[in-house]
N, C-alpha and C positions, 0 to 999 in steps of 0.2 A: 504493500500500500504506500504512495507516496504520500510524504510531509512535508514537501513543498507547491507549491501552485503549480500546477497544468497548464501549458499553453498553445497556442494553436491560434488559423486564423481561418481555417473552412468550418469547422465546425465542432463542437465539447458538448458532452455528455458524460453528468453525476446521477449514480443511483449509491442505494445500501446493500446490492450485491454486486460484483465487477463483472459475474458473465451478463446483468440486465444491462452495464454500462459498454460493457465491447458491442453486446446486441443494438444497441441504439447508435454508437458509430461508425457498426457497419450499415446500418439502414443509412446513413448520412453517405458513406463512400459511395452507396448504390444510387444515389442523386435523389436522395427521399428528402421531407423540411423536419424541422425541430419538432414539427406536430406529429409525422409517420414515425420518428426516431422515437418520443415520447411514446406513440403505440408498443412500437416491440419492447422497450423499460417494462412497460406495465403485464404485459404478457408476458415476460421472463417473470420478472418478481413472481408471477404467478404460481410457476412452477418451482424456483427457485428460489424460491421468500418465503413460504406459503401461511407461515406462522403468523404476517404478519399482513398479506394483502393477497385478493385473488379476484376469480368473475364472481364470486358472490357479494361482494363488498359495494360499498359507494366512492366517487373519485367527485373531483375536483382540480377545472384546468383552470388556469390566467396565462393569457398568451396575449406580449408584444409581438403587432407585426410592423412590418417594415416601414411602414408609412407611418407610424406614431400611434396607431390607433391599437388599444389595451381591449382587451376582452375574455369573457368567461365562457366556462362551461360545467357546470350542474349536473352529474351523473347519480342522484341522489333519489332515492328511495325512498316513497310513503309506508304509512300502515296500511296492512291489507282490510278490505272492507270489515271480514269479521273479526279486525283487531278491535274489539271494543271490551266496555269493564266489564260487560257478562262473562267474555269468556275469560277472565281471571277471577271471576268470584272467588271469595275465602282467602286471595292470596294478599298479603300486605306490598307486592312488589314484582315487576314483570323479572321473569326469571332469568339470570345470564346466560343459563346452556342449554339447550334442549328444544324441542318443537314451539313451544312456547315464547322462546327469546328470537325464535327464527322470525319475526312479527313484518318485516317490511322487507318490500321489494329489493333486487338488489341492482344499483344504478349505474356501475362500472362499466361495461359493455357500454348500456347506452352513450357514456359521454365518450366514448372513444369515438363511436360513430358519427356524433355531434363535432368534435373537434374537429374530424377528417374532411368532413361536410363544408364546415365553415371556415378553414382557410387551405381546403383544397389538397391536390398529393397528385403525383404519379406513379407509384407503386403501388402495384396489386397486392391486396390482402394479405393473401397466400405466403408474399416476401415478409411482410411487417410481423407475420407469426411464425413464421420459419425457425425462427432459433430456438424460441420457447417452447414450439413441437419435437425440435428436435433434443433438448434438453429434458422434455417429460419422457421419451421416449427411451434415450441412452442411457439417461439418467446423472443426477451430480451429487458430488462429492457435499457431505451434510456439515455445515460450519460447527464450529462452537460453539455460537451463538443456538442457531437453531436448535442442536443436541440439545443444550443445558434448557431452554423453552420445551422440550419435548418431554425433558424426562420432570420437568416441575409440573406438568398440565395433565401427563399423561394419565392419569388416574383417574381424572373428572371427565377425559375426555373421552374413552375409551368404554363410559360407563354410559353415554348418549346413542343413543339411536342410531341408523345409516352404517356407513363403511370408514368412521374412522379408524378403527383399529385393523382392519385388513387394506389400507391405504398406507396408515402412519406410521403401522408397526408390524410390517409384514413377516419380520421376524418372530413376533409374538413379542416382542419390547420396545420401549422406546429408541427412534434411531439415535446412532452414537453419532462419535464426530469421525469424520472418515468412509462411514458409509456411503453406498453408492443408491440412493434414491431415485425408484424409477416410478412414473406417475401414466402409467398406458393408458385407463381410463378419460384424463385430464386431456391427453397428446390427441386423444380420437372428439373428444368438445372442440379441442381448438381447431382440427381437421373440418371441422363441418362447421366452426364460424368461418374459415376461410375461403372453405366451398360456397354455403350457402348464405353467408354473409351476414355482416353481424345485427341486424334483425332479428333472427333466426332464436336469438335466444328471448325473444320476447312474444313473435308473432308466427315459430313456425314446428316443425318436430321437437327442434330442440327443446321452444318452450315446453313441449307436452311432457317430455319429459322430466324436464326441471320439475313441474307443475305436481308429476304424479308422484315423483319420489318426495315431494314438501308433503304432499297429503299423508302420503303414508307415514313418516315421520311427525306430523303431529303440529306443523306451523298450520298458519292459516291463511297463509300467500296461496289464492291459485290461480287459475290459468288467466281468467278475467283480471286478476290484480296485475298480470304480466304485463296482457295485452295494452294494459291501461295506461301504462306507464311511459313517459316521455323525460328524455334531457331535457333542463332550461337554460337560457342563459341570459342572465340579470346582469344589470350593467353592475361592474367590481366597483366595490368603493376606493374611492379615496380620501389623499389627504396630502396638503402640500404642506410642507419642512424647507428649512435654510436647505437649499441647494441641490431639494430632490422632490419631487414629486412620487407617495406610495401608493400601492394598490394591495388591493388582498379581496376576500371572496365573501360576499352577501350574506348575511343568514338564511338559512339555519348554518350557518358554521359560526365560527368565534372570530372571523376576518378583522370584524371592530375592533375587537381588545388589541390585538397585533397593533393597530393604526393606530387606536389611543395611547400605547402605551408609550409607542416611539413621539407623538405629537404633543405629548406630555412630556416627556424628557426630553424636546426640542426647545422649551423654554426652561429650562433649568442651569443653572451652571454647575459644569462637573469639566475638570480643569485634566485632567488625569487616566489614561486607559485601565481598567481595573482596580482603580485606585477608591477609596471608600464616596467618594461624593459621585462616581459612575456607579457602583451596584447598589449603592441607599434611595440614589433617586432612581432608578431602574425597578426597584424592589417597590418603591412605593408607589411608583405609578402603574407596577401590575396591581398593587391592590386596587386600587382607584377604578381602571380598567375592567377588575374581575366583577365588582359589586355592579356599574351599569349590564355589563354582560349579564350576570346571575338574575339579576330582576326584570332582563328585555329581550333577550335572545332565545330566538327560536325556528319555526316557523315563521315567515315574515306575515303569510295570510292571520297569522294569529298575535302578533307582536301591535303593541300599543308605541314604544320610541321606534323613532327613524336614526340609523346609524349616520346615514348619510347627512342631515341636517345637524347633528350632533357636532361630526367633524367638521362639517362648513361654517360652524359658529366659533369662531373668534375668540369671543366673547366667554363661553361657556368652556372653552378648553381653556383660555387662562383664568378661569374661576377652578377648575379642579387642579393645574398645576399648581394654584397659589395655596391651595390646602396643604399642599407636600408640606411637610416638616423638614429644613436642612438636618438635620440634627438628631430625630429623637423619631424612632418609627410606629407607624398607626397597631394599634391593636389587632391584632389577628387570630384567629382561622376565620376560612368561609370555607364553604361545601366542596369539595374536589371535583374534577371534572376527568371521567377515567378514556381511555382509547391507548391502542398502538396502530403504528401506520406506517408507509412508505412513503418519504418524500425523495421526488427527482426531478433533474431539469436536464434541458439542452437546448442548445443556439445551433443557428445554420449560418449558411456564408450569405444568405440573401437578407441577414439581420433578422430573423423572427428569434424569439426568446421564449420559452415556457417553461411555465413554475406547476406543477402538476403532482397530486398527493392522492393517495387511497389508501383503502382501509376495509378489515372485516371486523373493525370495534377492539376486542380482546381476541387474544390470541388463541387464531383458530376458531372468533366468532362464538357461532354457535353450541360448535362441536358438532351440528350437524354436514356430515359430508356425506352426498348424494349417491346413492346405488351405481346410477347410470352414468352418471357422468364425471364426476370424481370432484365436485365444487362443493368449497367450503362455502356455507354459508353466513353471513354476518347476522352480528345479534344487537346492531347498535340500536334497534326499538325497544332494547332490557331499557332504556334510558328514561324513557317515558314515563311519568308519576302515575299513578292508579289515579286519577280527582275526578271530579267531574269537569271542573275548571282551573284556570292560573296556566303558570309557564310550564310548559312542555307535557302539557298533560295528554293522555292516549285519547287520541280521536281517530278513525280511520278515516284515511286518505290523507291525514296529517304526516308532516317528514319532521323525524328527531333533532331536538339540537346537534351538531356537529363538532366538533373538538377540533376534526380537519382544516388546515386554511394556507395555499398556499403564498408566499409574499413574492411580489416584484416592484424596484423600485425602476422610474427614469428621473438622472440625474441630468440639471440644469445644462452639465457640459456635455452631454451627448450619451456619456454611459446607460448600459440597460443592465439590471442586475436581478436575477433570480434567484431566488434563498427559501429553505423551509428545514421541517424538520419531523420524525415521528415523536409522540410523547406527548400528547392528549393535554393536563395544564400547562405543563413545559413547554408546547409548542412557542406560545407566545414570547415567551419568558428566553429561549435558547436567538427564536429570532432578534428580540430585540439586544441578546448578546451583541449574536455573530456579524448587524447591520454597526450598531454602533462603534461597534472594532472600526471597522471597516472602513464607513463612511465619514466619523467625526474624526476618528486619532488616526488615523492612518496606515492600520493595522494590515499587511497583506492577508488575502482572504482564506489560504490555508491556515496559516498560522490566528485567524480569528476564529475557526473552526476547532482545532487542537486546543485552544487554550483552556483555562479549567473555565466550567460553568456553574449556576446557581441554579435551584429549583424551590420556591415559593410553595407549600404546600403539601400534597399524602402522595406517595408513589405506590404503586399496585402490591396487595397485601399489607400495607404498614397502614397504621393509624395517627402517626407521628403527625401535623401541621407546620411542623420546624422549617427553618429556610437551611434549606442543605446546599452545602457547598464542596466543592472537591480540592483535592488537595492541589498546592501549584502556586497559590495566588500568594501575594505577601504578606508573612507571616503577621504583621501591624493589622491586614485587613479584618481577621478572625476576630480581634478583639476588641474593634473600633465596632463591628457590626453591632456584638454583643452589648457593647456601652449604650450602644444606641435605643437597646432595646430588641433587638432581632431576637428570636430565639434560634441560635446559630446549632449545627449539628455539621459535622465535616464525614466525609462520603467516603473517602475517598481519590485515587485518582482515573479519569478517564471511564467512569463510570455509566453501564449501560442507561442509570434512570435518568440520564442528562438526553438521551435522544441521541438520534441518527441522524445528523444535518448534512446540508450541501450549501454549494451557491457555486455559479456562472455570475462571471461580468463579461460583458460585451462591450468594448472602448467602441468611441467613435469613429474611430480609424480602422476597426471593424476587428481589432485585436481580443484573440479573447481568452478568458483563464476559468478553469474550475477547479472544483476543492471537493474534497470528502472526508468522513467523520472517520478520524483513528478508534471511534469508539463502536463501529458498526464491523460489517462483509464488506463494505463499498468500494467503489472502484470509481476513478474519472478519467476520461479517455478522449483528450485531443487531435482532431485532426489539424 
């Protein structure tokens, strides 16, 4: 893995496994855009991530093109009609694993088709899934990462419905590190989206099958919930800052908090990379950030604030920076907000940029993975409150809040820069790291990625609310936070609950550089 920046000047591609990052810049050498190269990323991880994202999840694009013009795309999944509060009667809470948590559609596929659509390609299907068919089919070598996810989950997940355990554990145990994972069932899904194209898994065989293997297993997506379902694409928010113009992605994801927190810390003095008046005011403006988020985000059809007038007001973002305390920090916990995911990107030579994230919620989703077709499914509608009403409560045909979001900035002088990360509250919090390395101090963008980060709040299994930090930073900083009032907890170095980040810049002169996480599988790969 390198740990220095990537360079190149036709075209760069970052994932959190290096065969999804070779897959995307060989679709780039075959004269595909950053959108087609973005397809194959996402169809590798599939087969080669799977822990963490697949076709049964929800995605989320932001794509600069060439011309200046920023856009999205919404691969996101409702509740199925009969996900209502009858059918969890008795339960105090929709369930994380099982038929039950399977509760809404899954919107990945669609937004691939939506992205391809809306800013076009000349490669056939066939080529964009080529490597991920051929990698379910050979099979690959199982990380450490994954191993140690497989044998932590294996228990609860083995004990769900479907074909997980004759998929994940064909041995009859959890795979190790080393093993050679082959996924045939998955290789013959992607074979027939690239035959029959990717439709197919909403309006045609495929869907029937998808449809009959959820029935059997006990979700209550069916075939009508399939059909029913459509990519959108909402214009991305923004927000403008000294010297860059941000975007990031609409609700129902947490896109806002990302832009608040950095449009917050735009008016603050913090004189220092890493230094206590950069992670104090960074820290407080995720809180700041997380309480508008926790009270308004969701659904947008159901949402009472406008993110978007929020950040166009002046006015009201310097009334919440000026709440910041220099010195002494706001009272905390608030409620967690849990997911793992894949964030990637890739630039082309003709200038398009895309910042692109998916997800099957927790790892492995469901736990349900399909008879027929080998698709893990996601269970991000566990997230959903039992109420009748308020925020993110279970309505069918309603889409879950989102944890997903991925960022792209354009800078004043010409740069295009696409950044994200997995890690559900973290996301925000590792972005607004790795941007203000970057953009304010001058940090080269590997080396803003490597450096130790901070996480605000609970990571998966712990109940802790402390602000954990990894080891690395200076040693003053640990106990200037604590003076402050932080409840500080050190991690660590290089630690997985920090996320899996990247970032692409793309200079004006059409130079370009990516980065990836020494803490992930990932790989970036410059042409």
């Amino acid at each position: 893995m390198s740990l220095t920046t990537v360079t190149g000047t036709r075209g760069v591609v970052t994932a959190p496994h290096h065969l999804a990052a070779e897959a995307g810049v060989a679709v780039l050498r075959d004269g595909g855009s950053a959108v087609e190269a973005c397809v194959a990323v996402a169809a590798c991880l599939a087969v080669v991530y799977p822990h963490m994202t697949g076709l049964g999840g929800d995605g989320f694009w932001l794509i600069a093109e060439p011309g200046g013009c920023v856009h999205t795309v919404h691969g996101c999944g409702a509740a199925a009609a009969r996900a209502d509060l009858s059918l969890y009667a008795g339960l105090a809470a929709v369930p994380t694993r099982g038929g039950l948590a399977a509760n809404t559609v899954a919107g990945t596929v669609s937004g691939w088709a939506a992205a391809l659509a809306a800013s076009g390609g000349t490669l056939p299907l066939a080529r964009l899934l080529r490597d991920a068919i051929g990698h379910a089919e050979a099979g690959v070598a199982v990380t450490a990462g994954g191993a140690a996810i497989a044998a932590a989950k294996g228990a609860e997940l083995r004990a769900q419905p479907g074909a997980y355990a004759s998929v994940f554990e064909p041995a009859g145990r959890p795979l190790a590190q080393g093993d050679i994972f082959t996924q045939p069932l998955l290789a013959e899904t992607l074979r027939t989206l690239a035959a029959d194209g990717l439709d197919d898994f909403y309006h045609g065989a495929l869907a029937e099958r998808i449809a009959d293997d959820l029935a059997a297993l006990g979700s209550p997506v069916s075939r009508a919930d399939l059909a029913a379902h459509r990519a959108t694409a909402p214009a991305p928010l923004s927000v403008k800052i000294a010297g860059a113009t941000l975007y990031n992605t609409a609700p129902p994801t947490q896109g806002i908090a990302s832009l608040l927190i950095l449009a917050l810390f735009d008016r603050l003095e913090a004189t220092e990379a890493d230094g206590f008046d950069h992670v104090h005011a960074l820290v407080e403006a995720t809180k700041r950030a997380f309480r508008w988020r926790d009270q308004h985000c969701g659904d947008p059809d159901w949402m009472q604030g406008e993110p978007q007038a929020l950040l166009d007001d002046a006015d009201a973002l310097d009334a919440l920076a000026a709440d910041i305390d220099p010195a002494h920090a706001l009272s905390w916990p608030q409620p967690p907000q849990w997911g793992d995911t894949c964030w990637f990107g890739a630039a082309d030579a003709e200038g398009r940029v895309v910042s692109c994230i998916q997800s099957t919620y927790f790892e492995f989703g469901s736990g349900l993975v399909l008879p027929q077709t080998g698709i893990t499914w996601q269970n991000r509608g566990s997230s959903f409150r039992l109420a009748e009403g308020g925020w993110n409560a279970l309505k069918p045909g309603r889409k879950p809040f989102h944890t997903l979001n991925p960022a792209l900035a354009r800078f004043d002088d010409g740069r295009v820069m696409a950044y994200g990360t997995m890690g559900g509250e973290g996301q925000p919090q590792t972005q607004a790291a790795l941007f203000t390395r970057y953009a304010r101090y001058g940090v080269d963008v590997q080396a803003a990625i490597r450096a130790p980060r901070w996480l605000l709040g609970r990571t998966w299994g712990e109940q802790s609310t402390t602000l954990k930090l990894e080891d690395g930073f200076d040693d003053t900083l640990y106990a200037a936070l604590a003076a402050a009032g932080h409840d500080v907890e050190r991690v660590g170095a290089l630690t997985a609950m920090m996320g899996h980040a990247g970032a692409i810049v793309r200079h004006g002169d059409g130079a370009l550089e990516g980065a990836t996480d020494p803490r992930s599988d990932g790989g970036v790969v410059a042409w």
